[in-house]
C-alpha positions in Angstrom: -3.8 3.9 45.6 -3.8 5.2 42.2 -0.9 5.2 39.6 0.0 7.4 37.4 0.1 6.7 33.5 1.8 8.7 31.3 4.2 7.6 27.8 6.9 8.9 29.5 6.7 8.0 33.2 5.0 5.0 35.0 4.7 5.0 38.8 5.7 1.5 40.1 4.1 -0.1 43.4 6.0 -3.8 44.0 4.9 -6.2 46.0 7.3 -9.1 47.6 6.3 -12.3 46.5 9.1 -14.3 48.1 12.0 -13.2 50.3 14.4 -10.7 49.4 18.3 -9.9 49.7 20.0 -7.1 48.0 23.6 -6.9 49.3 24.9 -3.5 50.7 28.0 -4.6 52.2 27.1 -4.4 56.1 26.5 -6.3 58.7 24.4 -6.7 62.5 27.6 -7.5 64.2 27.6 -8.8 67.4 28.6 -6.5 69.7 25.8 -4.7 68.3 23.1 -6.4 68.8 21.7 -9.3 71.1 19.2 -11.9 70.1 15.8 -12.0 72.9 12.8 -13.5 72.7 13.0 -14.2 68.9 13.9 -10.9 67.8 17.2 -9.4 67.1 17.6 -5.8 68.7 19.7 -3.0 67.3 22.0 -1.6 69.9 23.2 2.2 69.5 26.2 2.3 70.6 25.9 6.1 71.8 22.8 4.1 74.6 24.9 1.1 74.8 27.2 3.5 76.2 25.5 5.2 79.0 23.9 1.9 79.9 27.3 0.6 80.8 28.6 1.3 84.0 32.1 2.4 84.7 32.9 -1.8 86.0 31.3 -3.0 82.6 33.5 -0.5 80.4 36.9 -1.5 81.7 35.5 -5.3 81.7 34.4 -4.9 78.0 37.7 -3.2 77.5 39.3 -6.4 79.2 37.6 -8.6 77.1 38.5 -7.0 74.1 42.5 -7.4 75.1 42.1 -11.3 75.8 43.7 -13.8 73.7 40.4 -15.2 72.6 38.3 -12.0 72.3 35.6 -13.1 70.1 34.2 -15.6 72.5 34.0 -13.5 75.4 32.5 -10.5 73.9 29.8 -12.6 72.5 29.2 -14.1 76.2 29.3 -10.9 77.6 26.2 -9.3 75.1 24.2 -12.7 75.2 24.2 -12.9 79.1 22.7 -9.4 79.4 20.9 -10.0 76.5 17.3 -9.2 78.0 18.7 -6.0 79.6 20.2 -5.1 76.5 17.3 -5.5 74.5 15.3 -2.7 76.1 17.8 -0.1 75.2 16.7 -1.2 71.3 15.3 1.0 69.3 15.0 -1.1 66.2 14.2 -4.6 66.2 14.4 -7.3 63.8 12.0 -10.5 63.2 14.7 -13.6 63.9 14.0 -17.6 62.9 13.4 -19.4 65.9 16.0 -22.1 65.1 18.5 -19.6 65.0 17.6 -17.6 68.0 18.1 -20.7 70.0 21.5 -21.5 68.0 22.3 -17.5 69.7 21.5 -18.7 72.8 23.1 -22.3 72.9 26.3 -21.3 70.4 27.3 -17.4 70.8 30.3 -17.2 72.6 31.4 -21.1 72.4 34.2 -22.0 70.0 32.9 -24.4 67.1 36.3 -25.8 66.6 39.8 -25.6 67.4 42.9 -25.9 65.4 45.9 -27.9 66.4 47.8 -25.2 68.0 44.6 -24.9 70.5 43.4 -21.4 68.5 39.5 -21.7 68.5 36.8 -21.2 65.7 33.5 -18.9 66.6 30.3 -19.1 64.8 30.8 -14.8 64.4 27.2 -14.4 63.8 27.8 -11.7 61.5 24.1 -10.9 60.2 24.1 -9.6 56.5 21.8 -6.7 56.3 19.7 -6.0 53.2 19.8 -2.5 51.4 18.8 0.4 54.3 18.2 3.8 54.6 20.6 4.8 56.8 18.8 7.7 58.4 16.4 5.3 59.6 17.0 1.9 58.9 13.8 1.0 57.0 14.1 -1.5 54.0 13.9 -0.2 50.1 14.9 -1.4 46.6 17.5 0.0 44.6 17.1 1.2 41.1 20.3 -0.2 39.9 19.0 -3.6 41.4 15.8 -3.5 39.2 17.3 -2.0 36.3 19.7 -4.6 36.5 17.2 -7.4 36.3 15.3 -5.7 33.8 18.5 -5.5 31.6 19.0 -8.9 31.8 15.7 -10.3 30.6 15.7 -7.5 27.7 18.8 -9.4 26.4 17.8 -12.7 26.5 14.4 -11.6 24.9 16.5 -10.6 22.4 19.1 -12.7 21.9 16.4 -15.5 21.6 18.3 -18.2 22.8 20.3 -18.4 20.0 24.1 -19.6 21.5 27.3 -17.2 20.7 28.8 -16.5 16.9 32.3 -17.6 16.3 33.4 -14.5 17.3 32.4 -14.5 20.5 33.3 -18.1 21.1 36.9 -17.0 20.2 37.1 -14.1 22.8 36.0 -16.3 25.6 37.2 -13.6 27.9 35.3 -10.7 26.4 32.1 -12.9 24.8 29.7 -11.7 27.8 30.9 -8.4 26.8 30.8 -8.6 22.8 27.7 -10.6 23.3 25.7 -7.4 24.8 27.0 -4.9 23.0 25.4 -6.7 19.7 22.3 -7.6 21.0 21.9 -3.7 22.2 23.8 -2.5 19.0 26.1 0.0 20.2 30.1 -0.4 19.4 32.5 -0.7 22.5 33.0 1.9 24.3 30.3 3.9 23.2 28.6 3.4 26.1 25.9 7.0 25.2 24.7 4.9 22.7 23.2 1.8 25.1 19.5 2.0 24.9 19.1 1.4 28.6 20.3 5.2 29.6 17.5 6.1 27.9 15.1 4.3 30.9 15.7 5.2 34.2 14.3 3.8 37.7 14.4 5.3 40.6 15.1 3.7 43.8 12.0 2.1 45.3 10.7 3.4 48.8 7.4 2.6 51.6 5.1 5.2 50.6 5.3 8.0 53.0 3.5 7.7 56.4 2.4 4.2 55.8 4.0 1.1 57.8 8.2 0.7 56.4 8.1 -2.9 55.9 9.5 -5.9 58.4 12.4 -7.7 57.5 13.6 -11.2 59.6 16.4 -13.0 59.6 16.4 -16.5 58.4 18.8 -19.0 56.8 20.1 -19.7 53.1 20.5 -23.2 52.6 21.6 -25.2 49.6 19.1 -28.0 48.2 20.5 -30.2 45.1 17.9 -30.6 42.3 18.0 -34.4 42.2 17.2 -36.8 45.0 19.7 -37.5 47.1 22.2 -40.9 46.7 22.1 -43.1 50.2 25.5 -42.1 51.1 25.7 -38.8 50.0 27.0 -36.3 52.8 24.8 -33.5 53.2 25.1 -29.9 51.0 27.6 -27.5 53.1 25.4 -24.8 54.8 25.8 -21.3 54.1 27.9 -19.3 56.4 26.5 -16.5 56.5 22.6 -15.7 58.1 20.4 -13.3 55.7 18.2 -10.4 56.4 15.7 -10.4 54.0 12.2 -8.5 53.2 9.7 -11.2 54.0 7.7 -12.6 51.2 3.8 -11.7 50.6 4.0 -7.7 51.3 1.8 -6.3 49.1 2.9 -2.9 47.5 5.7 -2.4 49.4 7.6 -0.6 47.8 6.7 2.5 45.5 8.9 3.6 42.3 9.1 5.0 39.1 10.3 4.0 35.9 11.0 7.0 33.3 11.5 6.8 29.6 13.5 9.6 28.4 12.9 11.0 24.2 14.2 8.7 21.9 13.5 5.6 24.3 13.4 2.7 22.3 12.7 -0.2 25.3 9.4 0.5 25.7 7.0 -0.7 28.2 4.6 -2.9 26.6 7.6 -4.8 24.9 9.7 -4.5 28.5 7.1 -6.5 30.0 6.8 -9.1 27.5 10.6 -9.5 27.8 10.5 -9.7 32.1 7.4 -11.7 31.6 8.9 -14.2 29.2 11.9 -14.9 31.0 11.2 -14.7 34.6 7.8 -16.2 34.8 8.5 -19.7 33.6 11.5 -19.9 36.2 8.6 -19.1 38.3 6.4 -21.8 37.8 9.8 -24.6 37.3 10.4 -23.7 40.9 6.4 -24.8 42.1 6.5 -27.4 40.0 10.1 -29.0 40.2 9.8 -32.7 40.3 12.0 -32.6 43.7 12.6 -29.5 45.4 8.6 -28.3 45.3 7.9 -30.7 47.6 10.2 -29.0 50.5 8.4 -25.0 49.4 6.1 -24.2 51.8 2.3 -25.8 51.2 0.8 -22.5 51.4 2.6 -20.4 49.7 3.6 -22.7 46.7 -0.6 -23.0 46.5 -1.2 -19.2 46.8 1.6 -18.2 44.0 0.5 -21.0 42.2 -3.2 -19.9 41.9 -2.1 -16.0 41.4 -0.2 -17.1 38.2 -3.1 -19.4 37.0 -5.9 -16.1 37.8 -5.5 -12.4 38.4 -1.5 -12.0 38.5 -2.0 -14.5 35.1 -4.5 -11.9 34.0 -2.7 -8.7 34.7 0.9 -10.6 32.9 -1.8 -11.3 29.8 -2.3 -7.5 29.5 0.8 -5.9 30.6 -0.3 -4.3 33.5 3.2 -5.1 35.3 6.3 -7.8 35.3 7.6 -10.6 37.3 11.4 -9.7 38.4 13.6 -11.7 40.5 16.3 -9.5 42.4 18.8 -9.5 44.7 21.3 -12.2 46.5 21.0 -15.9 45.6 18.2 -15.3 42.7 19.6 -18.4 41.0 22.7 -18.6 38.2 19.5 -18.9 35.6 18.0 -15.9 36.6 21.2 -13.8 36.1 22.4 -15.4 32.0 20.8 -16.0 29.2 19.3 -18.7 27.5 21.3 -20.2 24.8 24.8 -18.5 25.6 24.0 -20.0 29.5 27.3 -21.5 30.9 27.0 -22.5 35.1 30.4 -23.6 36.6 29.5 -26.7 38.2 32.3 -27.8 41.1 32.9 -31.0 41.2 35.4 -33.6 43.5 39.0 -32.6 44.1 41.4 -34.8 42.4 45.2 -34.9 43.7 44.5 -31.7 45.9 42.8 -29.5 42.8 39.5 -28.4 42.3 37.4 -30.0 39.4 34.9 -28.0 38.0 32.8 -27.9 34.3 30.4 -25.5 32.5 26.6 -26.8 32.1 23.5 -25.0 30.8 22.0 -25.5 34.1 22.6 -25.5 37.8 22.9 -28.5 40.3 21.8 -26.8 43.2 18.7 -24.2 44.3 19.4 -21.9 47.2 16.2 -21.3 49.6 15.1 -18.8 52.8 14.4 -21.8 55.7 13.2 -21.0 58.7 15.6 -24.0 59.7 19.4 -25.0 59.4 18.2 -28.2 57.9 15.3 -26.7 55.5 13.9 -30.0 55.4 10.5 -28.0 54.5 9.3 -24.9 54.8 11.4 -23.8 52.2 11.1 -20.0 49.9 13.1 -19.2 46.8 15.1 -16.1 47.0 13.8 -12.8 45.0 10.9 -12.9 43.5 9.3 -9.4 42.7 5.7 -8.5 41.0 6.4 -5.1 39.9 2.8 -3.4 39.0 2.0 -0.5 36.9 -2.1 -0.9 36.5 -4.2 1.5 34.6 -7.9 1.7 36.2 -9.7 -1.0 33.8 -7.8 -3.4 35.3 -7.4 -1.9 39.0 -9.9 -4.6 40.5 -7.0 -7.7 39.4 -4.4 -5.6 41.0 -6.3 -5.4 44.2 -6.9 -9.2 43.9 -3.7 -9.9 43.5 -3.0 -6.8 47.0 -5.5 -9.0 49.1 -4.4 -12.3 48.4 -1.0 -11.3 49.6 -2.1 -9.5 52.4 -4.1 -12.6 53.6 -0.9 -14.2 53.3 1.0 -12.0 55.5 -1.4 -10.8 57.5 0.0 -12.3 61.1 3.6 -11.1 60.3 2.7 -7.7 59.7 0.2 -7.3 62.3 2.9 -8.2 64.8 5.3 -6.2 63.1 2.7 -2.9 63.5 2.5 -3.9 67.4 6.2 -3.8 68.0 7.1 -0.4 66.0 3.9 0.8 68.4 5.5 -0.2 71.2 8.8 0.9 70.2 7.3 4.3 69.6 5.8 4.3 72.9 9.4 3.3 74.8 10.7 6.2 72.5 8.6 8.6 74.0 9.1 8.0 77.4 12.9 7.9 76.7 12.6 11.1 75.2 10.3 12.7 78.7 12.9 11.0 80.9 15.8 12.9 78.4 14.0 15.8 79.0 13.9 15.3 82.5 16.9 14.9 82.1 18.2 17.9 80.1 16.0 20.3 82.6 17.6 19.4 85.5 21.1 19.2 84.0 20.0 23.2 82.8 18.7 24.1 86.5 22.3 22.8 87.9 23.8 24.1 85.5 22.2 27.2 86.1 22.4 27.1 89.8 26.3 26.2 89.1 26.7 29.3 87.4 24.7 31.4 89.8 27.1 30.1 92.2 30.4 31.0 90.7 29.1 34.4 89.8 27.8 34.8 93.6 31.9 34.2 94.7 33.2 36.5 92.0 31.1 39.4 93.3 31.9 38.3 96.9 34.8 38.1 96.0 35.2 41.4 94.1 32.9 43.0 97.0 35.8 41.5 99.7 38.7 43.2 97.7 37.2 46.6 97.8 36.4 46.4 101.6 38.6 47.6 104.3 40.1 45.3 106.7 37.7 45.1 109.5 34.7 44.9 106.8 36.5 41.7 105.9 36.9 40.2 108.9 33.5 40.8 110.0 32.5 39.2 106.6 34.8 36.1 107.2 32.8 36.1 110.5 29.9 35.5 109.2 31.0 33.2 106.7 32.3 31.0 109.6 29.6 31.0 111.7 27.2 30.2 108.7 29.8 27.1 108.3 29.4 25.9 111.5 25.3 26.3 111.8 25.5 24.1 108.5 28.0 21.3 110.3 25.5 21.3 113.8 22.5 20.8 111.6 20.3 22.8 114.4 22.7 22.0 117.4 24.4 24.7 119.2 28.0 24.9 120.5 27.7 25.1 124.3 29.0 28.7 126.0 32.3 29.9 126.2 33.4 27.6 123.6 35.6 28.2 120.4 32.9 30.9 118.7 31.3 32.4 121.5 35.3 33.4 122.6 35.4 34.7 119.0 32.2 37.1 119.0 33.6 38.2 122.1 37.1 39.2 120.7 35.4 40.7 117.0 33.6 42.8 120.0 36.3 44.1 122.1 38.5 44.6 118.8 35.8 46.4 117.0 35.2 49.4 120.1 37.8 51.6 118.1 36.3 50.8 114.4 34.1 53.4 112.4 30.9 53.8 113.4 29.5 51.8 109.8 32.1 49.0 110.9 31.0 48.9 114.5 27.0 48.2 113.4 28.1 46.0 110.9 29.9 43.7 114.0 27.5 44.4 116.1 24.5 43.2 113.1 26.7 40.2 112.7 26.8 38.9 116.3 23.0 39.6 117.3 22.4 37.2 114.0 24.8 34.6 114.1 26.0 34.0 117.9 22.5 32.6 118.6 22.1 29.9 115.7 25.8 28.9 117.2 26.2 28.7 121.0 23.7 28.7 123.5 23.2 31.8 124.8 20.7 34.1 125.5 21.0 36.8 123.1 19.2 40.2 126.0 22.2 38.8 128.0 24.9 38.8 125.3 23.7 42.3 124.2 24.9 43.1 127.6 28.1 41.4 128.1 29.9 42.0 124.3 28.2 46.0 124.4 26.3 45.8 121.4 24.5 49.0 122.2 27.5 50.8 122.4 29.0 49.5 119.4 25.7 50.9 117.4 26.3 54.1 119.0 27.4 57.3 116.8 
């Protein structure tokens, strides 16, 4: 893959080094998905729909009217969970703890409250930022830009704490605060350097893989060791989406300096560089929490930083960025001016609470509820804009991730194969489907425009013409009921081809042969006769005479 360099434009590829949430505001809810065999499925609800017979939409209808709704409907999608699942169309990678917590928990109150009402685990799913034509995962600009911003201030700020001003206008010091260190007067928002740099949202490159994403849990770690009797951090309550760690150019973008720019990019990355990398390398080597990251990736970041991602940092071939939910309160204020509220005990029913430089507490991605290893920091980004001299540390830096990954995206690649392979039998069997629906249609049609003309042909015959017809439309009636039987002699429609015969003696001559047409072919698929002897006894002859 090549990138394109020019003073005014750099094209972006960005590689995941840890897992990723950026907040959209939606959610997998539960009647819209089922957990099976460790992955989460995506249920349309258009297939969902026709999948559902007519008993399971008024039971689901039910269900949705009981006092306790929540419960049921959640039993009702996890107990046909593996039928369900096969009407998916998207699927998502799930941690095994919590697939079995779907199993074991959905649809089984957690608490109840002294009136009797009951708690549910709602196993509302936060999803990461999505395409919504077709789901796939990608990076928005504002996101990165936002991250970028944020490092460009502290680099310039240079951790010096607020003036006096500032510290007077508590309310408005984040405020005043960035509006000197950009140098533009309030209000005058045209005159912000950053509008001058734009980034676009970041997207897979077309017709390559879109990348997985899994579901795992955020847990809260405290930086010290933990006292004897200390009661355990509360857990999160809501499960994450994230794009996994270790996917190697991703996600493609483009940042754009517009004339007059004066953030440049060698400068830019100095600035992410400078703030983001040693945040980095505090979380791989925190006296307590590195022990709980996971062995390998801990020793695969660790090595990048020390060799080729070191190298490419060294000559501004790219930045370190960290994005998106639970990056950390450090990664989000500046150095110097940073002030963390830190909740403490209540005391007489109120909340105590103070204002420190640093955090008490990491938030990790854990494949676990507990998360007592295993564990990934939240956001970590290597954002890559290498000129050719330096291409071969890029693709170091490519592989090494890709080792990494490998086994997740190779099963990843085997289910959107045999996704698109259930897609295109759905679509043959819709278009089965859709073809015979057209043929009955069209033979429904056919039909009703066969009546009208009867119909229209009936109202422009004479009488006898329309008796003979409703002759034959009787007989016809009754060959279809006997199903290659025959009425025996002298039964109801043999006594009616003989009276359509005597009747028809004084008709016109074209009336006569049409009742004498009609009996000669219908009276023998009806009754047992033998049609030379009928021709005798009803005169057929003389009815086709002139």
């Amino acid at each position: 893959m090549t990138t394109q360099v020019r003073n005014d434009r750099r094209t972006l590829a960005i590689s995941t080094l840890s897992p990723l949430h950026i907040g959209c505001g939606e959610v997998y809810e539960p009647s819209g998905f089922v957990i099976h065999a460790g992955l989460l499925h995506v249920l349309e609800p258009a297939d969902l729909s026709l999948a559902l017979s007519d008993a399971e939409h008024k039971r689901l209808a039910a269900l949705a009217e009981q006092r306790e709704p929540v419960g049921a409907i959640q039993r009702f999608f996890r107990d046909s969970a593996a039928r369900f699942a096969d009407l998916s169309r998207q699927q998502v990678m799930v941690a095994e703890a919590l697939a079995r917590e779907y199993a074991e928990k959905a649809g089984r109150p957690t608490q109840r409250d002294p009136s009797g009402e009951a708690t549910y685990n709602s196993f509302q799913l936060a999803r990461t930022a999505f395409r919504p034509v077709d789901g796939t995962p990608y990076l928005p600009g504002s996101s990165l830009k936002g991250s970028i911003r944020t490092a460009w201030l502290n680099h310039l700020n240079a951790a010096l704490p607020l003036n006096s001003a500032e510290k007077a206008d508590k309310r408005r010091a984040s405020q005043n605060l960035e509006q000197r260190l950009l140098k533009y007067a309030a209000g005058k928002f045209e005159n912000d350097p950053f509008r001058k740099l734009a980034l676009a949202d970041a997207h897979p490159a077309e017709e390559s893989t879109p990348p997985p994403t899994r579901v795992l849990y955020a847990i809260s770690k405290k930086k010290r060791p933990p006292r004897a009797d200390e009661r355990p951090s509360p857990e999160l309550k809501v499960f994450l989406e994230t794009i996994p760690e270790a996917l190697p150019a991703a996600f493609l973008g483009e940042m754009r300096f517009a004339p007059g720019a004066t953030i440049l990019w060698d400068a830019l990355c100095d600035a992410c560089n400078g703030f983001y990398r040693p945040q980095l390398e505090e979380e791989l080597d925190h006296p307590v929490l590195s022990q709980r990251l996971d062995h390998q990736w801990r020793q695969m970041i660790s090595h990048l930083l020390g060799e080729e991602l070191g190298d490419l940092i060294k000559a501004r071939q790219g930045f370190l960025l960290r994005v998106g939910r639970h990056s950390g309160a450090e990664s989000v204020t500046l150095g110097g001016v940073r002030s963390i509220k830190i909740l403490g005990a209540r005391v007489d029913g109120k909340q105590q609470f103070d204002f420190r430089a640093n955090s008490t507490e990491k938030r990790y991605a854990s494949l676990t509820r507990a998360g007592d290893h295993g564990l990934l920091p939240f956001g970590w980004l290597w954002v890559d804009a290498c000129d050719a001299p330096h291409r071969h540390l890029s693709d170091a830096v490519r592989q090494r991730l890709a080792a990494h990954s490998r086994p997740l995206r190779e099963a990843h690649q085997e289910r959107l194969l045999l996704l698109e392979e259930k897609a295109e039998r759905r679509a043959a069997a819709a278009a089965v489907l859709a073809s015979r629906k057209r043929t009955e249609e069209a033979a429904a049609r056919a039909e009703v425009e066969a009546r009208q003309a009867h119909a229209r042909a009936l109202a422009e015959m004479s009488p006898n013409r329309r008796r003979v017809e409703e002759f034959i439309a009787d007989f016809a009636a009754r060959a279809e009921q006997l199903r290659g039987n025959k009425e025996n002699a002298n039964a109801v429609c043999h006594n009616a081809a003989r009276t359509l015969a005597r009747d028809a003696v004084a008709w016109t001559h074209e009336e006569r042969m049409a009742v004498a047409d009609a009996i000669e072919q219908w009276l023998p698929k009806v009754v047992k006769v033998e049609l030379k002897d009928e021709r005798k006894k009803l005169k057929l002859s003389a009815l086709r005479a002139p």
